[in-house]
Every structure is written in structure tokens, then in C-alpha cells.
N, C-alpha and C positions, 0 to 999 in steps of 0.2 A: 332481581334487578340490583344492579351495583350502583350505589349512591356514588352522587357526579363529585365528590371532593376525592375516592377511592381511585374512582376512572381517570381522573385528573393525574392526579400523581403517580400511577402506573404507564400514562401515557408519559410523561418524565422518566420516570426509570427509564424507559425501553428506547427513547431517544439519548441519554444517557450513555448505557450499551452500546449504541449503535456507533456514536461517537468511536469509542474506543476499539471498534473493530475494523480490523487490517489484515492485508492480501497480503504476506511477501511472495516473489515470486523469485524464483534461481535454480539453476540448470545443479550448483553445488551443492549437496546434500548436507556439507559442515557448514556452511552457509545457514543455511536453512533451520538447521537445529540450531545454533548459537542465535543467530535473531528469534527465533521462532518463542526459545528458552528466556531470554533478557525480556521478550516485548509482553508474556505472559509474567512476568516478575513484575513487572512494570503497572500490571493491570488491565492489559488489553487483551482482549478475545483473536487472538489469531488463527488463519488458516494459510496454509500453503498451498504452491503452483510449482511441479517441476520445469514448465514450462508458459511461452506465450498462450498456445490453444488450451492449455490446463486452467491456466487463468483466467481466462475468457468465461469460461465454462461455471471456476467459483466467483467472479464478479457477476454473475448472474445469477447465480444460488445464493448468496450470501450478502450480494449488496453492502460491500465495505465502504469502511469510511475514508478509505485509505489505500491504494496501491502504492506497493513500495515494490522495485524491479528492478532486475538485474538488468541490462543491457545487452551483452554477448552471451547468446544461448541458442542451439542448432536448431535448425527450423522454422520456429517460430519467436522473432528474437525480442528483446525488450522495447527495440524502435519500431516493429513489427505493432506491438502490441501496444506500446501508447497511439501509436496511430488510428489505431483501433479504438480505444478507448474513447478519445478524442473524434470521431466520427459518429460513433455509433451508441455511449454511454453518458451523454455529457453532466459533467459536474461533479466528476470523481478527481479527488484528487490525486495526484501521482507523482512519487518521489522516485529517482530515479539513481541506481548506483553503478559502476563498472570498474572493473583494472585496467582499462583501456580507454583513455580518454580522448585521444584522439579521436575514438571511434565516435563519438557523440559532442563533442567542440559545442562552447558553446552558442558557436553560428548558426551549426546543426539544430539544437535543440529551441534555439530562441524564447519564446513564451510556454511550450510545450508542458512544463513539466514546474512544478510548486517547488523543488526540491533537489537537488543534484548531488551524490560524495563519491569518490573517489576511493578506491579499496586500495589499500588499508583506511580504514575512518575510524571517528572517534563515536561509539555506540553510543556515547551520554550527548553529542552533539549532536546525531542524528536522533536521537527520543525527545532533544529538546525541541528540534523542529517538528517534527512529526506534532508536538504538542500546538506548536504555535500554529498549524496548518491548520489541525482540523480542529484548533481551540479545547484544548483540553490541557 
């Protein structure tokens, strides 16, 4: 049996962990390795999604603390899948990125989304929010 001050602070760590852990999701594979590479320097447990249905699949296995998503991606696309997110996962937070902003305005996106940049962005700008979101 595990004394209750041992179990205590183990149940800290592992919420701790959980914190720090993040979905990126992007159709670009240089994408992907440049955040994937900074948000592991940074401290956080990441996983990648080439795609909307990819992601779906590890916010379900992995239960992030954090989606961070591309917007324009074939198929199954960023607004695809915050929609999804937002119906069917609630309380995940999701920051959302594109080159194409029109395509997501922020009419479109309204309350949708914690988080919003615009490619090219500043990675030290987006780490700072992503801290402030999910408090870390």
C-alpha cells in the first residue's frame, strides 16, 4: 500500500504532465518538426496529427492539454476539426494557426478558438500564450 502523502504528490506530477501536453496538428511536415522540436525544448510532451481525422484519433488517445491546428489541410481541415472538437470533446483547449486568413476571419471563428496566429508568427509569442491558456 502507498502512503496517502506518496499518492498525493504523484497525483501532482501526473497532473503537472498533463498540463504540458499538446496536439500540434499540420498538413506541413516542416511545420511540424520546427514546433514539434521548440515545444519539446520548451518542456512539453508533444504529439503530432498530419491531419483533422489524425487528430481526432490522438485527442482521443492522449487527451491533450492543448490543440494547436493548422487551419487549411485537405480533407479533414482545421475548421473541420475544431468543430469537432467543440461538439464532441468539450474543454480542450485550441489554438489555432493559418497563411490564410481570410479563410478563418475573425467573424468566422468568433469564440471558437483560445488562440489565433497568422504564419509567419512569432514562436516565443505563441509559447507565451499557449502558457497562459493552459496556465503553465
Amino acid at each position: 500500500m502507498v502512503p496517502l502523502e506518496k499518492e498525493s504528490s504523484k497525483a501532482t506530477d501526473d497532473f503537472s504532465k498533463n498540463k504540458k501536453k499538446i496536439l500540434i496538428v499540420d498538413d506541413d511536415e516542416t511545420i511540424l518538426y520546427i514546433l514539434r522540436r521548440f515545444f519539446i525544448g520548451e518542456g512539453f510532451e508533444v504529439f503530432v496529427a498530419k491531419d483533422g481525422l489524425e487528430a481526432i484519433e490522438r485527442v482521443r488517445e492522449e487527451k491533450p492539454a492543448l490543440v494547436l491546428t493548422d487551419i487549411k489541410m485537405p480533407s479533414f481541415s482545421g475548421i473541420d476539426l475544431i468543430k469537432f472538437i467543440r461538439q464532441n470533446m468539450k474543454g480542450i483547449p485550441i489554438v489555432a494557426m493559418t497563411a490564410y486568413p481570410h479563410l478563418y476571419s475573425e467573424k468566422k471563428r468568433g469564440n471558437e478558438v483560445e488562440g489565433y496566429f497568422v504564419k509567419p508568427f512569432d514562436i516565443n509569442e505563441m509559447l507565451s500564450s499557449i502558457e497562459k491558456i493552459i496556465g503553465g
